[in-house]
C-alpha positions as CSV (number, residue, x, y, z in Angstrom):
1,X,-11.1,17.7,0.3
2,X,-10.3,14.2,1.0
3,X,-9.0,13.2,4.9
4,X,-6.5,11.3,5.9
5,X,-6.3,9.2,8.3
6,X,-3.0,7.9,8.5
7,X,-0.5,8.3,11.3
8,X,2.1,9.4,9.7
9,X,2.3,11.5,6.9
10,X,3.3,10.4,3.0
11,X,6.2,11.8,1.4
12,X,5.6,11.8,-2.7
13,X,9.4,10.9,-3.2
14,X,11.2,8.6,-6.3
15,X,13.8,6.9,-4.6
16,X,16.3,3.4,-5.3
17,X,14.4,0.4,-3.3
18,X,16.5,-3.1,-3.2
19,X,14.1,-5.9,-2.1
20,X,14.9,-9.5,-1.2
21,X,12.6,-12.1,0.1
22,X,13.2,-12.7,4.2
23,X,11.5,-16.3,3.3
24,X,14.1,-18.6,2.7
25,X,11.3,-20.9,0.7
26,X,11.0,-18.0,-1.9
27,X,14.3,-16.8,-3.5
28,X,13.7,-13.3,-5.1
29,X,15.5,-10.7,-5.3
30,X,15.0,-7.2,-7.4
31,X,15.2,-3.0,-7.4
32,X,12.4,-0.6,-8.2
33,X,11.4,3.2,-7.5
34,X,9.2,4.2,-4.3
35,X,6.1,6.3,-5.2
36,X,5.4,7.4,-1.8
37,X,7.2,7.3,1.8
38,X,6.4,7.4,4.9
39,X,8.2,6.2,8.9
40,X,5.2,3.4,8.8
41,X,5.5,2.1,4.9
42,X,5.9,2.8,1.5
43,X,3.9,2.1,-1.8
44,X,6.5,1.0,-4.2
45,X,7.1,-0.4,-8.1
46,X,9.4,-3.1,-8.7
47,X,11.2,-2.3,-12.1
48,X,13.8,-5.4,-12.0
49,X,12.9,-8.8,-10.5
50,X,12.1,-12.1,-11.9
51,X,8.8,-11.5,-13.5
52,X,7.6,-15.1,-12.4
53,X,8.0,-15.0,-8.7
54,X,5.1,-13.0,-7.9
55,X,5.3,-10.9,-5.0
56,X,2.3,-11.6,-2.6
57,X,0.0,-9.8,0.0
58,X,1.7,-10.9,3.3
59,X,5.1,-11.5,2.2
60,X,7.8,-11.1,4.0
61,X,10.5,-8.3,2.2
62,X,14.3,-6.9,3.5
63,X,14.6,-3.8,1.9
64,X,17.2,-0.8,1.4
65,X,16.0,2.0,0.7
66,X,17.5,5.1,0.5
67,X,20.8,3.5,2.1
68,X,18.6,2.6,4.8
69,X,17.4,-1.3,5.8
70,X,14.4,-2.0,6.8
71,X,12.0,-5.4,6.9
72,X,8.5,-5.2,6.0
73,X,5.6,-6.8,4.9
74,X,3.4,-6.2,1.8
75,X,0.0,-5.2,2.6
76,X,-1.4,-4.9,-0.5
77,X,-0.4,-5.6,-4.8
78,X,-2.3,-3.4,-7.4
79,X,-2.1,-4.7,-10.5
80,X,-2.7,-1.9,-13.5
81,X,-6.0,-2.9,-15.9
82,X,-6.7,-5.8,-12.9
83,X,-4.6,-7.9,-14.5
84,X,-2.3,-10.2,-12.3
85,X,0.3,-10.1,-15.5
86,X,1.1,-7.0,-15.1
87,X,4.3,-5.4,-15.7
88,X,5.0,-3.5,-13.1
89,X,2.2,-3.9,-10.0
90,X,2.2,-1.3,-7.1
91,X,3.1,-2.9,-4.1
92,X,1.7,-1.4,-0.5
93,X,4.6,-2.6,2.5
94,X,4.2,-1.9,6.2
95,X,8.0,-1.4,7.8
96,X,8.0,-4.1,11.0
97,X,7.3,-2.3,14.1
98,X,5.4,0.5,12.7
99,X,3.7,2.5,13.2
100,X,6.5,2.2,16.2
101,X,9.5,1.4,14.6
102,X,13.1,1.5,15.9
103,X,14.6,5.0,15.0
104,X,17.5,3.2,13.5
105,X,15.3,0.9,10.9
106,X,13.1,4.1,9.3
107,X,13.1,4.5,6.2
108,X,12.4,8.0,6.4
């Protein structure tokens, strides 16, 4: 069995995400469908957004999620078959603050 090692745990949970970019340089703007949760971050797939502005490692998102706003940054974008024209990519984002973060800003 696998450990691990992260703070806080992940909740396997499908829920509503709204994303906008907090970079006033990059308009975009979309919805998608959390795979996993926790208070630190999420691992998200965007389902609506314009399919050429690319989200980007170290990119700077407002999010609600769950009713809930947050900020975040994305740590990481999978892209299924290793292709960067993927569909739908998987998109890692660390909440600001965390693993610390303001009661009142968790998504969770």
């Amino acid at each position: 069995m696998e450990r691990d090692n992260r703070r806080y745990v992940r909740k396997e949970k499908a829920v509503s995400v709204h994303f906008v970019s907090a970079d006033s340089t990059k308009a975009m703007k979309g919805t998608g469908v959390t795979q996993n949760l926790s208070r630190g971050g999420m691992y998200f797939r965007p389902r609506h957004w314009k399919k050429n502005s690319r989200i980007e490692e170290g990119q700077k998102l407002r999010f609600r999620v769950d009713g809930r706003r947050c900020d975040g940054r994305v740590l990481r974008v999978d892209y299924t078959g290793g292709s960067t024209n993927a569909e739908t990519p998987g998109v890692a984002v660390r909440f600001h603050g965390s693993p610390d973060c303001d009661p009142l800003k968790n998504a969770v």
